[in-house]
C-alpha positions in Angstrom: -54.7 -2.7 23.0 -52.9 -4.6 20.3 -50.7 -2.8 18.0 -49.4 -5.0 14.7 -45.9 -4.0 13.0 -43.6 -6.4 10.4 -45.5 -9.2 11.3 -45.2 -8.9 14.8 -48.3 -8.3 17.4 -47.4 -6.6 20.5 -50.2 -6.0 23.1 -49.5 -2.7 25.4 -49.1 -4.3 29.3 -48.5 -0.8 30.8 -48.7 3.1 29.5 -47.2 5.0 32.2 -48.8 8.6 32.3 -50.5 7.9 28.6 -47.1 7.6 26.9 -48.0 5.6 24.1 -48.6 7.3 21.1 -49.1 4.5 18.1 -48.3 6.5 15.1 -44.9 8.1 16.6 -44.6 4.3 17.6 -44.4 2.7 14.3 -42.6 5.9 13.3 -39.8 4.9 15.4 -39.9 0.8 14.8 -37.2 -0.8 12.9 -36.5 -4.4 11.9 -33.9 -4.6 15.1 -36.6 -5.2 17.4 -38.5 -7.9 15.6 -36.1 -10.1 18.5 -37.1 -9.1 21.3 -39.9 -9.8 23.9 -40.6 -6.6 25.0 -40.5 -2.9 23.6 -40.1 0.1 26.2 -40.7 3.4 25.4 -39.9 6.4 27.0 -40.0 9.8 26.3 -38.1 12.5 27.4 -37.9 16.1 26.4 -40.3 15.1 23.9 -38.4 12.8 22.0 -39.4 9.1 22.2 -36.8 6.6 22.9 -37.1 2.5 22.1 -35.2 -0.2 23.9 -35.7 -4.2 23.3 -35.7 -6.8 26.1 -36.5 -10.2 26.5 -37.3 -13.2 28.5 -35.1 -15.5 30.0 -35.3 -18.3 27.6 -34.4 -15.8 24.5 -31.7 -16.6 22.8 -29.9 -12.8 22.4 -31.4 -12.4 26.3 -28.4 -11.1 28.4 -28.0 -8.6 31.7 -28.6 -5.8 29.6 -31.6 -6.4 27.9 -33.4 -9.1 30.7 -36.6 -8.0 31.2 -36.2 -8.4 35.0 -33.9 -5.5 35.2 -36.5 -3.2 33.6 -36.9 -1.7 36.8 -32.9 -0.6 36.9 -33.1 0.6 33.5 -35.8 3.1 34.0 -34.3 4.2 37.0 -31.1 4.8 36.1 -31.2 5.3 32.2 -34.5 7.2 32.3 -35.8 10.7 33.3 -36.7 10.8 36.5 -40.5 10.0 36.8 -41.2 10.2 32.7 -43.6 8.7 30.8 -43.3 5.4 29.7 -45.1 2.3 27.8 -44.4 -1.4 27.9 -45.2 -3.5 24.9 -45.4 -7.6 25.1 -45.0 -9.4 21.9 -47.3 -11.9 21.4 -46.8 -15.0 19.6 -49.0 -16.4 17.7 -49.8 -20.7 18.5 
C-alpha cells in the first residue's frame, strides 16, 4: 500500500497488529516530516504518535532518528507490545 501526502509517496513496509489507519494518518502529518526517510507510528492508549527517521546518508540523520535504532526506540519509548506501522518514503527517479 502506497499512501501520497505534500508531495511525498510513502509505501507501508510493516503494520504491526493493523495499526495503520490512513485517514488518522494524514490527520496527524505535518510538513516536519517531509525530511525524513521513514515515518513510525505507534499508538498507545488510543492516541497515535509519529516519529521521523532516516537512512544513513541523510543529511539531518543522527543517533536519534537512525533508522537502525528503530528497534531501541520501540522498545524503550513505546508501549510494551503496541501496535505500530512503518512507512518508507519513496523517491521518485
Amino acid at each position: 500500500m502506497t499512501v501520497e501526502v505534500e508531495n511525498n509517496k510513502y509505501k507501508l513496509i510493516k503494520d504491526y497488529r493493523e495499526a495503520f489507519d490512513k485517514d488518522l494518518f494524514l490527520e496527524k502529518y505535518t510538513s516536519f516530516f517531509n525530511e525524513y526517510d521513514y515515518i513510525v507510528g505507534d499508538i498507545a492508549y488510543s492516541k497515535l504518535r509519529l516519529k521521523g527517521f532516516t537512512k544513513k546518508g541523510n543529511k539531518i540523520n543522527n543517533n536519534i532518528n537512525d533508522y537502525n535504532n528503530l528497534d531501541k526506540y520501540l522498545k524503550e519509548n513505546c508501549a510494551y507490545d503496541c501496535k505500530y506501522f512503518i512507512l518508507e518514503k519513496v523517491e521518485e527517479k
